[in-house]
N, CA and C atoms as a LAMMPS dump frame, in Angstrom:
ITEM: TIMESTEP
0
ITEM: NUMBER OF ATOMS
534
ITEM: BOX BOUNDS ff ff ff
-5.0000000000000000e+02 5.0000000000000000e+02
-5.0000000000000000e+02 5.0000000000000000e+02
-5.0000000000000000e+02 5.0000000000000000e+02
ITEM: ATOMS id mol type element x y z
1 1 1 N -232.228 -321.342 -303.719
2 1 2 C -231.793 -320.159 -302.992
3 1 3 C -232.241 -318.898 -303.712
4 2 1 N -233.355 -318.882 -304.594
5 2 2 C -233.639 -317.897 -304.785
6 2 3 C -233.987 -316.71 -304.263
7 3 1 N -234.256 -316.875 -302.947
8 3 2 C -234.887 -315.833 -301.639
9 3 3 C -233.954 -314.911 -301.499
10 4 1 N -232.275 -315.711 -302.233
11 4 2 C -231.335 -315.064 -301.015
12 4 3 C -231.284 -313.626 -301.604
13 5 1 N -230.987 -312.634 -301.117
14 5 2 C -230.988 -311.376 -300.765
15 5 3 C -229.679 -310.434 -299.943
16 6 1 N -229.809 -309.528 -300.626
17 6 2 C -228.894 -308.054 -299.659
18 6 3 C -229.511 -307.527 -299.131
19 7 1 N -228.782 -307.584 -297.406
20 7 2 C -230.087 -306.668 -296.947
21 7 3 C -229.683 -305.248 -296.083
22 8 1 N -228.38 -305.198 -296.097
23 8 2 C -227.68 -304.701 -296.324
24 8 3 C -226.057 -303.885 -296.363
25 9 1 N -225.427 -302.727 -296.956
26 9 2 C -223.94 -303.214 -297.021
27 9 3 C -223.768 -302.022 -296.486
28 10 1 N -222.451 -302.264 -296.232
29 10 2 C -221.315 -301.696 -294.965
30 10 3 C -219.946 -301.237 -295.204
31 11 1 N -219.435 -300.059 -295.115
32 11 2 C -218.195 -299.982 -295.523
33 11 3 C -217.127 -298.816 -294.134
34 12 1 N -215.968 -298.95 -294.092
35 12 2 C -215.856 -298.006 -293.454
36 12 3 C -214.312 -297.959 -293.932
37 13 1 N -213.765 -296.65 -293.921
38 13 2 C -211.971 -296.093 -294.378
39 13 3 C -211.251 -296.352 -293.243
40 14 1 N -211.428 -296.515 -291.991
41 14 2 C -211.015 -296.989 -291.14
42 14 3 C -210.982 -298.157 -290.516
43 15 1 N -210.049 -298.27 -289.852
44 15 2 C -209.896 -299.82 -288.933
45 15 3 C -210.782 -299.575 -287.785
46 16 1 N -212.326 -299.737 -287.969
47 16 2 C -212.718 -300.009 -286.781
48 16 3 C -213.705 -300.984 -286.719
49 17 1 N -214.36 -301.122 -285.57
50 17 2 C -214.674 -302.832 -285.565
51 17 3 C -216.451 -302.873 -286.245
52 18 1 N -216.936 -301.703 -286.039
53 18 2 C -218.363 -301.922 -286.653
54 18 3 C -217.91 -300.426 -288.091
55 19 1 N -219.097 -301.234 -288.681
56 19 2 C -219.088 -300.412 -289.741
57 19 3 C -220.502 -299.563 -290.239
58 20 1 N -220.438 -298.455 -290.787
59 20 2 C -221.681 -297.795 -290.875
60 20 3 C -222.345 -298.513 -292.296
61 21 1 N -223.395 -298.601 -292.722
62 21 2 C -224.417 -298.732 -293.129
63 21 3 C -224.193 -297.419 -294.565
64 22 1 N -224.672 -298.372 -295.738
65 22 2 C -224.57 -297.192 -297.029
66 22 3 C -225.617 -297.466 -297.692
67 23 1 N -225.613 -296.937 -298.506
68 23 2 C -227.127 -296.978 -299.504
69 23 3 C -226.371 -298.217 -300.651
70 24 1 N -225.135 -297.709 -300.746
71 24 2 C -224.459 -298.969 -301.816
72 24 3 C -223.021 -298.826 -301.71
73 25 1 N -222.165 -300.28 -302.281
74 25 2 C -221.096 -300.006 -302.067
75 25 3 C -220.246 -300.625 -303.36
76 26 1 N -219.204 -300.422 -303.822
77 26 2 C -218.596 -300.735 -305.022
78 26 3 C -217.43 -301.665 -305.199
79 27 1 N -217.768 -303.12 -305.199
80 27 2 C -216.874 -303.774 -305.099
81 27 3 C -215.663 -303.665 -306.356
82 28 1 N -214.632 -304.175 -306.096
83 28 2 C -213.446 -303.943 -307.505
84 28 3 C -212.846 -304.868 -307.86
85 29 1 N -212.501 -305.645 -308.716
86 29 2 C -211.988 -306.741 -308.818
87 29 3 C -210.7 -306.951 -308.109
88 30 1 N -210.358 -308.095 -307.354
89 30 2 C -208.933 -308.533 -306.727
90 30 3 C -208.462 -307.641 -305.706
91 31 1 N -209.677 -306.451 -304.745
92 31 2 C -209.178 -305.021 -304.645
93 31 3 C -210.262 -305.078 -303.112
94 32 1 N -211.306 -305.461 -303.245
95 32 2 C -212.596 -305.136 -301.889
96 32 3 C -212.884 -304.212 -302.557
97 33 1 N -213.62 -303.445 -300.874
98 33 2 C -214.988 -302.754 -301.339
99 33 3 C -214.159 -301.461 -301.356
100 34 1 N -214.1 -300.558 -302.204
101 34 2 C -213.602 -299.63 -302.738
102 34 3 C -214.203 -298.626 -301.165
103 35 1 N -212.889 -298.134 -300.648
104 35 2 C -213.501 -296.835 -299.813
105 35 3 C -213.122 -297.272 -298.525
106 36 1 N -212.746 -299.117 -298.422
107 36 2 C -212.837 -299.736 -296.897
108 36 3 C -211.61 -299.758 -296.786
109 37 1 N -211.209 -300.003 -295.152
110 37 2 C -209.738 -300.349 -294.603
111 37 3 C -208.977 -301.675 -294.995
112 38 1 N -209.872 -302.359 -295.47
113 38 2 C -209.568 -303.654 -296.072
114 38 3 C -209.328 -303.744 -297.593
115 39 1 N -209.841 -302.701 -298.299
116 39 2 C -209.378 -302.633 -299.419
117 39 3 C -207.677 -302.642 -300.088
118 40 1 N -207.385 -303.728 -300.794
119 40 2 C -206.192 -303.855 -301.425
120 40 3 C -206.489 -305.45 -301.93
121 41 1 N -205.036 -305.662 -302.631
122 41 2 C -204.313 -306.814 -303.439
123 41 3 C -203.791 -307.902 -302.137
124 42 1 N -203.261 -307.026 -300.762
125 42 2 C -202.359 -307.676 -300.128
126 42 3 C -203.168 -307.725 -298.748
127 43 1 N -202.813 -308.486 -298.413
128 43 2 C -203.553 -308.541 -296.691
129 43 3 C -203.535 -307.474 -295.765
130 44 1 N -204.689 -306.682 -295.159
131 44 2 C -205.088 -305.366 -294.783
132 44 3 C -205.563 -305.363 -293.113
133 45 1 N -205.451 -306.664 -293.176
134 45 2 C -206.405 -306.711 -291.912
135 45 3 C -204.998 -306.436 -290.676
136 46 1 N -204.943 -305.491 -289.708
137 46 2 C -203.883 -305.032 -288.989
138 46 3 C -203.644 -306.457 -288.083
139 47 1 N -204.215 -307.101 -287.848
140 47 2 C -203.397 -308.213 -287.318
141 47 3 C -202.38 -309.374 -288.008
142 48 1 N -203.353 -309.248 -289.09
143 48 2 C -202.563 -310.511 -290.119
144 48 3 C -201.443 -309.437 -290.79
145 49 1 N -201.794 -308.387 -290.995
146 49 2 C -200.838 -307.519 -291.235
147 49 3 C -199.288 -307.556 -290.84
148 50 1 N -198.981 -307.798 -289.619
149 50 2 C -198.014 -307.61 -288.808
150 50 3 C -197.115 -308.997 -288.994
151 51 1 N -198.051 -310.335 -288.926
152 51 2 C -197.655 -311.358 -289.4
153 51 3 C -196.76 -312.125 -290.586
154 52 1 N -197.555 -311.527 -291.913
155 52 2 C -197.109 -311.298 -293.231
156 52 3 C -197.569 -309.932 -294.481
157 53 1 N -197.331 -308.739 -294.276
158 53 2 C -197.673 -307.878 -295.399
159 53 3 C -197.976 -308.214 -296.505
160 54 1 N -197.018 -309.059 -297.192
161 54 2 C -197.1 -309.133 -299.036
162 54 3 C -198.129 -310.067 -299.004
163 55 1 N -198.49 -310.761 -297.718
164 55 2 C -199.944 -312.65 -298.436
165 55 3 C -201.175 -311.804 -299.157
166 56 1 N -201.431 -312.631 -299.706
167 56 2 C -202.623 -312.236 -300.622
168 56 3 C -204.007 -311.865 -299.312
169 57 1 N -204.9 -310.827 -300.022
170 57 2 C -205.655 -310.462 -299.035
171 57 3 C -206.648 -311.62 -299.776
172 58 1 N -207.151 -312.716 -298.575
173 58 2 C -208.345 -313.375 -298.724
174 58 3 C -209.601 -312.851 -298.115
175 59 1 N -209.492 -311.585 -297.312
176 59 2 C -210.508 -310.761 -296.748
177 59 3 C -210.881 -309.282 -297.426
178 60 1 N -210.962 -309.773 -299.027
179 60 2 C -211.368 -308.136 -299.155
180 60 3 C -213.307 -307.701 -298.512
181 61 1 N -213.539 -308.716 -298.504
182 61 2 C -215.424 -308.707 -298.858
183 61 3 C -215.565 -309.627 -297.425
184 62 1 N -216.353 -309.6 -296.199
185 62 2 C -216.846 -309.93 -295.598
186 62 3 C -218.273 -309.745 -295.43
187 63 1 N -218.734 -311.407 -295.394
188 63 2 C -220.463 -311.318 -294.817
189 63 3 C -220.884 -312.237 -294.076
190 64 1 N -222.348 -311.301 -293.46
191 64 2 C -222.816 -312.25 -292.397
192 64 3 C -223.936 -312.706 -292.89
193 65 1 N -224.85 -313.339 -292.438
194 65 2 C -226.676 -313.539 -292.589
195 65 3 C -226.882 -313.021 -291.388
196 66 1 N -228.018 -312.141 -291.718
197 66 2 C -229.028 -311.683 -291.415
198 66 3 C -229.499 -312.338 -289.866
199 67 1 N -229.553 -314.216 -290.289
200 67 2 C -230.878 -314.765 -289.205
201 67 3 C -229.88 -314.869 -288.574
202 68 1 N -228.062 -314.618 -287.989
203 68 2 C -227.931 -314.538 -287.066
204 68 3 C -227.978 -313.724 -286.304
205 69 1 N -228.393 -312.768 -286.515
206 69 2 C -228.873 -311.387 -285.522
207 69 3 C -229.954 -312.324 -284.279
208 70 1 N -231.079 -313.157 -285.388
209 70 2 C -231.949 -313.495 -284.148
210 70 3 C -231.576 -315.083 -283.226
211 71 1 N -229.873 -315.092 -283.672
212 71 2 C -229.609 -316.276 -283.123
213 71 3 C -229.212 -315.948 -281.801
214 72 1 N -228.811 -315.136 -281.257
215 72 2 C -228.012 -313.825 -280.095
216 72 3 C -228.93 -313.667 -279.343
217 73 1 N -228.858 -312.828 -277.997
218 73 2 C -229.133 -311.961 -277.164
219 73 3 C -228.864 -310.474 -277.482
220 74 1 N -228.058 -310.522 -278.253
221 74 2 C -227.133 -309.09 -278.03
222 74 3 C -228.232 -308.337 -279.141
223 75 1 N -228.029 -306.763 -278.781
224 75 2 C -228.852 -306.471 -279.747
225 75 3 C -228.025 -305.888 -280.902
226 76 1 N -227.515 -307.048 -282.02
227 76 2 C -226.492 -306.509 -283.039
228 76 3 C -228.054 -306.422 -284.505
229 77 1 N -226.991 -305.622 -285.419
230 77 2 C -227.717 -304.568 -286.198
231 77 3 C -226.821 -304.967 -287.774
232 78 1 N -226.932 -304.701 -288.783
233 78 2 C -226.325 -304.837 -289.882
234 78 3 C -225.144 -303.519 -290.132
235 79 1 N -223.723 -304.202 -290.056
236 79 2 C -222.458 -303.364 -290.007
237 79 3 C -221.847 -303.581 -288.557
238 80 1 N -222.69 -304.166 -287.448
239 80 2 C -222.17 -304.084 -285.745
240 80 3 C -220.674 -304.929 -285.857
241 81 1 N -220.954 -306.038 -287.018
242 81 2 C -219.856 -307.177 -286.355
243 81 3 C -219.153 -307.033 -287.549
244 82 1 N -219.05 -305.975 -288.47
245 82 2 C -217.628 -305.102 -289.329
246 82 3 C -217.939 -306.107 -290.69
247 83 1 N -218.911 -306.608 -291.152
248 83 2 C -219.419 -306.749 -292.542
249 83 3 C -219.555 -306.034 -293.465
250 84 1 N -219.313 -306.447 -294.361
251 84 2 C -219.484 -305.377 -295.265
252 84 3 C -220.697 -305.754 -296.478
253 85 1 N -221.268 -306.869 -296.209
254 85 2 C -222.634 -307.79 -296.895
255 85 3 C -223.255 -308.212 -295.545
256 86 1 N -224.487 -307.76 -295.475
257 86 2 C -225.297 -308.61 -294.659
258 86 3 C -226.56 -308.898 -295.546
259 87 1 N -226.628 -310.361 -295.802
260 87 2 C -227.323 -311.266 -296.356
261 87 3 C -228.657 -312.178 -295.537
262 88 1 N -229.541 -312.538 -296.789
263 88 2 C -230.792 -313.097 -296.031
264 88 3 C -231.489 -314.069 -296.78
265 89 1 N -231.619 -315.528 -296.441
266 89 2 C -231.79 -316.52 -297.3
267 89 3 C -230.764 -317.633 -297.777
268 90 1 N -229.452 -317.508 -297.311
269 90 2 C -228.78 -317.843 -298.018
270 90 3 C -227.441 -318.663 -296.441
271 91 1 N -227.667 -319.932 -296.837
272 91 2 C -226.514 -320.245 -295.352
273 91 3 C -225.222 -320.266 -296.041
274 92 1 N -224.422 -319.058 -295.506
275 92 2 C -223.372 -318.536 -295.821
276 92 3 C -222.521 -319.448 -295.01
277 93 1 N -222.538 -320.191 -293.931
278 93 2 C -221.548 -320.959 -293.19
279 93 3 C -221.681 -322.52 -293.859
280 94 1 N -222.618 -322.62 -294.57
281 94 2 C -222.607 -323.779 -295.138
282 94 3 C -221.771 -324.073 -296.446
283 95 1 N -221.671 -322.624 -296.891
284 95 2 C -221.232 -322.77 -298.221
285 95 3 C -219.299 -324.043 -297.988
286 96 1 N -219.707 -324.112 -299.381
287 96 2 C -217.808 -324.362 -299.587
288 96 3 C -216.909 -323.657 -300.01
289 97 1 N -215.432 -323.602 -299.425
290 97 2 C -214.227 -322.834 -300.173
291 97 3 C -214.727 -323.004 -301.666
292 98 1 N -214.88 -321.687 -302.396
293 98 2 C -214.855 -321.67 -303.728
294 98 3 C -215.889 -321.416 -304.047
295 99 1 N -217.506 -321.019 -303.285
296 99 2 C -218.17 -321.421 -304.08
297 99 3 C -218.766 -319.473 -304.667
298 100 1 N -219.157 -318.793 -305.511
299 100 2 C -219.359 -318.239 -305.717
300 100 3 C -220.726 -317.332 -305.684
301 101 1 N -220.765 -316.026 -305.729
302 101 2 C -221.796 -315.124 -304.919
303 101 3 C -221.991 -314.119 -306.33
304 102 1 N -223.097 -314.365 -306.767
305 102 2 C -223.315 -313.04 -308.044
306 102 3 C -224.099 -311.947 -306.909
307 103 1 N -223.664 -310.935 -306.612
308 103 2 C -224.171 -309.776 -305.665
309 103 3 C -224.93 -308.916 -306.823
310 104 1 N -226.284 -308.996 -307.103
311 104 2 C -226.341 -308.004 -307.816
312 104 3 C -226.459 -308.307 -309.241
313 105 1 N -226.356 -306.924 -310.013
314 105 2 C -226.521 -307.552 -311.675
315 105 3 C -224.803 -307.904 -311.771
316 106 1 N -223.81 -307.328 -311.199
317 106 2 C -222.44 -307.217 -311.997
318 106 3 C -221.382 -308.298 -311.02
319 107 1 N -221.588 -308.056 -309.518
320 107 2 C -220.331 -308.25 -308.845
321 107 3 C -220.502 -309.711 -308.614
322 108 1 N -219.009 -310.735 -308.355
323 108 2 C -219.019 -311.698 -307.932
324 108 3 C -217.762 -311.989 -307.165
325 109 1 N -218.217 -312.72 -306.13
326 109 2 C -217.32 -312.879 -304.798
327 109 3 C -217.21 -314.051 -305.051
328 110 1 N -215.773 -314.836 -304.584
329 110 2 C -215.369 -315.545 -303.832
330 110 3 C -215.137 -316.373 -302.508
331 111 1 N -215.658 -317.159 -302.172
332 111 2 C -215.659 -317.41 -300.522
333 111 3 C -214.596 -318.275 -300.477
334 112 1 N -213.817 -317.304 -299.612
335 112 2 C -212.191 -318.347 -299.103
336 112 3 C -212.404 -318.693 -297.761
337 113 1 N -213.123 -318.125 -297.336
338 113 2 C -212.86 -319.15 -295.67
339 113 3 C -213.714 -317.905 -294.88
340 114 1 N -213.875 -319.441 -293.503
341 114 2 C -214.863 -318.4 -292.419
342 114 3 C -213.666 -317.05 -291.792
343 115 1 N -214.946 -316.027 -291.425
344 115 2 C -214.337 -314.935 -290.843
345 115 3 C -213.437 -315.509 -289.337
346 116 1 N -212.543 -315.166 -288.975
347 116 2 C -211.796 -315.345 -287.526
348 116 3 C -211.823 -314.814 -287.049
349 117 1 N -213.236 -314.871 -285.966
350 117 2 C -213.529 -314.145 -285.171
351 117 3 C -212.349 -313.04 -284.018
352 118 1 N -212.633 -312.44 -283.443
353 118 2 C -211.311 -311.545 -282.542
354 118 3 C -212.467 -311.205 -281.227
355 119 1 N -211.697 -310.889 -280.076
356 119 2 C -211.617 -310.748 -279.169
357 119 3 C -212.568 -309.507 -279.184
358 120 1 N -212.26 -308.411 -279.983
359 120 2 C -213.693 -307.18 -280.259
360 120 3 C -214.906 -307.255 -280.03
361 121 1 N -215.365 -308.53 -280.726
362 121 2 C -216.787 -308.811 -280.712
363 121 3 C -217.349 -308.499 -279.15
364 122 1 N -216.501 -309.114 -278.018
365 122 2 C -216.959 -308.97 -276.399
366 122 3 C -217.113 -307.15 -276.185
367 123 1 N -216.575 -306.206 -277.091
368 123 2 C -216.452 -305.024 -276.297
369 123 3 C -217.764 -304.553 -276.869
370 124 1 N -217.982 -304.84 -278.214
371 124 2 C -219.893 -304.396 -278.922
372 124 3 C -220.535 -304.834 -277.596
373 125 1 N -220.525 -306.466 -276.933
374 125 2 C -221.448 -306.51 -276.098
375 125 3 C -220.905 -307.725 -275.126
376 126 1 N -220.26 -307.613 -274.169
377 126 2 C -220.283 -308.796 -273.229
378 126 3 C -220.519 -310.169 -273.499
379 127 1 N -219.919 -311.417 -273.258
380 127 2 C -220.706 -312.213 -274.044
381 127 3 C -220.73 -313.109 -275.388
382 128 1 N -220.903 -311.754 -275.954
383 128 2 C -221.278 -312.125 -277.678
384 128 3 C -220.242 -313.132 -277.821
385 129 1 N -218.981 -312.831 -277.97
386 129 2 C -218.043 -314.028 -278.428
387 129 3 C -218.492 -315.18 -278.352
388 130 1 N -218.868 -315.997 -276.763
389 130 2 C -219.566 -316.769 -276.467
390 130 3 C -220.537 -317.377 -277.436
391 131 1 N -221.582 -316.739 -277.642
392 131 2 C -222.812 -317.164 -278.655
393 131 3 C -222.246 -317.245 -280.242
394 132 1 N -220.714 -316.597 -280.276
395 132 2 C -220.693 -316.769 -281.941
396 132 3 C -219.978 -317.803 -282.607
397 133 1 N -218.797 -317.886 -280.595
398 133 2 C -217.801 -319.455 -281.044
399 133 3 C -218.508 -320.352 -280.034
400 134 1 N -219.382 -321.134 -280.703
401 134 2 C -219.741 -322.238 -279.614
402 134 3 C -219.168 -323.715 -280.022
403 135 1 N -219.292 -324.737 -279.753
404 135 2 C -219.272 -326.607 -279.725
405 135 3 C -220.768 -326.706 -280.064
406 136 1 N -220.427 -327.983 -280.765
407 136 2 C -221.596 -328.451 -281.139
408 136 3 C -221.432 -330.363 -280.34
409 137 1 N -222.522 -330.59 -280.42
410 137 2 C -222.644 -332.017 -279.539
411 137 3 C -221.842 -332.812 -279.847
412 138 1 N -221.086 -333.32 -281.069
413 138 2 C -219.974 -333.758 -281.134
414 138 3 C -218.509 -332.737 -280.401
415 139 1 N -218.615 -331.775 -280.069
416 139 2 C -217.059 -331.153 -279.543
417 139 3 C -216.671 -330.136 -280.791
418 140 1 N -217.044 -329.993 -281.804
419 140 2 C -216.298 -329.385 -283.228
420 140 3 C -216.529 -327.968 -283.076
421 141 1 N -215.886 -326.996 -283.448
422 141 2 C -215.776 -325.762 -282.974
423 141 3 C -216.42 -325.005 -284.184
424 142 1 N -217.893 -324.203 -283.811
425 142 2 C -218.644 -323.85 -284.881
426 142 3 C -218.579 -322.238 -284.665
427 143 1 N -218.064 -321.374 -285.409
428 143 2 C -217.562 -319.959 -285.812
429 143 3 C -218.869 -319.685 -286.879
430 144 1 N -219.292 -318.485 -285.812
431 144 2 C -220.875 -318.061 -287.079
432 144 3 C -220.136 -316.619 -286.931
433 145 1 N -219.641 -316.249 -287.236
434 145 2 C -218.867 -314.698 -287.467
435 145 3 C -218.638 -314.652 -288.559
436 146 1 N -219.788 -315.389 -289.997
437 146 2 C -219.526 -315.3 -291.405
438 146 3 C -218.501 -315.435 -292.106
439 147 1 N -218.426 -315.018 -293.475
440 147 2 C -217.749 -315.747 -294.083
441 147 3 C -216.491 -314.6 -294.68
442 148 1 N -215.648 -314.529 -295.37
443 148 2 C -214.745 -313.821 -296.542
444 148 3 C -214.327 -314.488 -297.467
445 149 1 N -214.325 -313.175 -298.545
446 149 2 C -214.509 -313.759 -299.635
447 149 3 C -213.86 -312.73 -300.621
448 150 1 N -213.671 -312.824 -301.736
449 150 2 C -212.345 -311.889 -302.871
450 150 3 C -213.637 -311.685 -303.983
451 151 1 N -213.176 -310.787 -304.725
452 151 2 C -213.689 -309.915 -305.875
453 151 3 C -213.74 -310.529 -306.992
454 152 1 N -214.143 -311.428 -307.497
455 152 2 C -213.865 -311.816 -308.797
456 152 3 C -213.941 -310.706 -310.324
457 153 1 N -215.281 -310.197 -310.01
458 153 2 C -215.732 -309.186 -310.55
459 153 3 C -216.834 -308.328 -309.942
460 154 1 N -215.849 -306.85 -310.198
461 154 2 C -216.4 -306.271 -309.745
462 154 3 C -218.091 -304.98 -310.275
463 155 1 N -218.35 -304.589 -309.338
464 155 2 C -219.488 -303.778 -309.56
465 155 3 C -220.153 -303.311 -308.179
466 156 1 N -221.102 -302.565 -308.512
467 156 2 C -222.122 -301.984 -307.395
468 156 3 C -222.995 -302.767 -306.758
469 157 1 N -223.087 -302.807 -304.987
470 157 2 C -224.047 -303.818 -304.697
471 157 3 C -224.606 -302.499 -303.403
472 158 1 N -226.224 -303.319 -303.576
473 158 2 C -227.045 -302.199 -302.463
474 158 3 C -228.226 -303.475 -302.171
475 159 1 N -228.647 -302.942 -301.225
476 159 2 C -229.646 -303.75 -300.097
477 159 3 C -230.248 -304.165 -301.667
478 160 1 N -231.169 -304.863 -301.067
479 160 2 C -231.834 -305.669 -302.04
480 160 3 C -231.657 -306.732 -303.169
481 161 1 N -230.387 -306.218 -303.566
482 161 2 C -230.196 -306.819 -304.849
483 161 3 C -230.197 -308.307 -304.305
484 162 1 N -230.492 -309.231 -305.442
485 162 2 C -230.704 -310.803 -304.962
486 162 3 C -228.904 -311.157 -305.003
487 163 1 N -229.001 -312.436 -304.539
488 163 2 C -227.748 -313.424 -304.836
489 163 3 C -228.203 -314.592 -304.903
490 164 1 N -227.486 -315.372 -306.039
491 164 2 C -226.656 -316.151 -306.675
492 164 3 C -225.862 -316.8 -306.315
493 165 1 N -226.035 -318.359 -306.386
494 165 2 C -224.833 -319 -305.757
495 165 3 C -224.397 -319.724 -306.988
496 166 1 N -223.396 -320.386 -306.622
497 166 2 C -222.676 -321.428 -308.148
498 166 3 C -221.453 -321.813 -307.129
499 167 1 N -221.656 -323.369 -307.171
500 167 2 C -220.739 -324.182 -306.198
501 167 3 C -219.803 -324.744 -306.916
502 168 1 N -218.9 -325.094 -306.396
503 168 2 C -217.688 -325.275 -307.123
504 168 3 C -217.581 -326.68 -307.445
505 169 1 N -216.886 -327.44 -308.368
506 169 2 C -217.026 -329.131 -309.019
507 169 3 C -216.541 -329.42 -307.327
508 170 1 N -217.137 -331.166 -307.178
509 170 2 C -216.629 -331.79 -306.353
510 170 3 C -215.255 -332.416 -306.778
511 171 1 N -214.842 -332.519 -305.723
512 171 2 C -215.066 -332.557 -304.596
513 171 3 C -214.542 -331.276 -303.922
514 172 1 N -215.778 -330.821 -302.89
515 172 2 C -215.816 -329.409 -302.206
516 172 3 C -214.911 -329.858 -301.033
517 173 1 N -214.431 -328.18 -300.446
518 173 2 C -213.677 -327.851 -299.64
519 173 3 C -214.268 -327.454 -297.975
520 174 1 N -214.82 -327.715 -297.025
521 174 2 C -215.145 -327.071 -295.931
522 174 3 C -214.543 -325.804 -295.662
523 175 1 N -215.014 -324.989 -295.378
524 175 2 C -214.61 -323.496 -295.081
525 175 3 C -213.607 -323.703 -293.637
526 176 1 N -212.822 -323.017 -293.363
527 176 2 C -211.626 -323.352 -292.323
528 176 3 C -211.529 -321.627 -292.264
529 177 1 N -211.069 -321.165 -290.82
530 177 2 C -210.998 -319.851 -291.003
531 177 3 C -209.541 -319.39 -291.878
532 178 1 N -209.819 -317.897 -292.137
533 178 2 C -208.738 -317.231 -292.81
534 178 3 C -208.507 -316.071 -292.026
C-alpha cells in the first residue's frame, strides 16, 4: 500500500452535511480534527448525540477513497459526503476494527467502524443513497460511505501526504457501523 495517499482534507465548525476543502487540517489526540463540529472526547455527531451524550466519540476523523467518486453517477467531489480524509490507494472498507493510519509524518488514526450512512446523502443528489447502501450477491448489506476513526496521535495532515497502514494481531475484527 505504498501508493496510498491524501488527496484531500475537509473540515467544517458546523453541522453540515458537506464539508469545504482546506489546504490542511490538524488532527489532536482523543479530540478530531481541531476546528470541526465533530471535534471532542464525547460523541458529537447530533444524532447519536440525543441518544447518549457522555459515549465516547468513535467519529472524531472520517474518510472516504477517492475511487468511490468513480463508483457513482452522482457528480460527488472531495468534502461532498462530510469527510474529513479523502484518500487514494488504499481500501479503506476493507480494513479491520483497529487497524491503524499514519496520515502524514506525525498523525495516527484509528479505524472503529464503517461510517452510518444517513438519509442526507439523497438531498446532495437523488439516488446516491442507493449506490452507497447496496447487497451484494449473497444478500449482505455493503455501506461504502467510508470509514471512522479516533486520534491516536495527533498532528497536521494535507493532500498529499502518504499513508501507512499497520493491522492489528489476529484475530481481526470486520468493521460494523458506528
Amino acid at each position: 500500500m505504498s501508493n496510498a495517499r491524501v488527496i484531500s482534507v475537509s473540515r467544517d465548525e458546523r453541522h453540515r452535511f458537506s464539508k469545504p476543502s482546506r489546504e490542511e487540517i490538524t488532527l489532536v489526540e482523543g479530540l478530531g480534527v481541531e476546528g470541526d463540529a465533530h471535534f471532542g472526547a464525547t460523541v458529537q455527531h447530533l444524532f447519536d448525540k440525543r441518544r447518549g451524550p457522555q459515549r465516547p466519540n468513535l467519529r472524531q476523523v472520517h474518510l472516504i477513497h477517492e475511487e468511490l467518486f468513480d463508483e457513482v453517477t452522482a457528480d460527488v467531489a472531495p468534502g461532498d459526503l462530510g469527510e474529513n480524509v479523502t484518500t487514494s490507494g488504499i481500501d479503506l472498507l476493507g480494513l479491520p476494527r483497529g487497524a491503524r493510519l499514519r496520515l502524514g509524518d506525525d498523525a495516527v488514526v484509528e479505524v472503529t467502524g464503517l461510517r452510518n450512512p444517513c438519509t442526507k446523502i439523497d438531498r446532495l443528489e437523488a439516488g446516491l443513497m442507493k449506490q452507497l447502501v447496496t447487497r451484494d450477491a449473497a444478500g449482505t448489506l455493503m455501506q461504502k460511505t467510508g470509514v471512522m476513526a479516533i486520534v491516536l496521535t495527533g498532528g497536521v495532515v494535507r493532500p498529499g501526504d502518504a499513508i501507512e497502514v499497520e493491522l492489528p494481531a489476529q484475530p481481526r475484527e470486520a468493521l460494523r457501523a458506528v
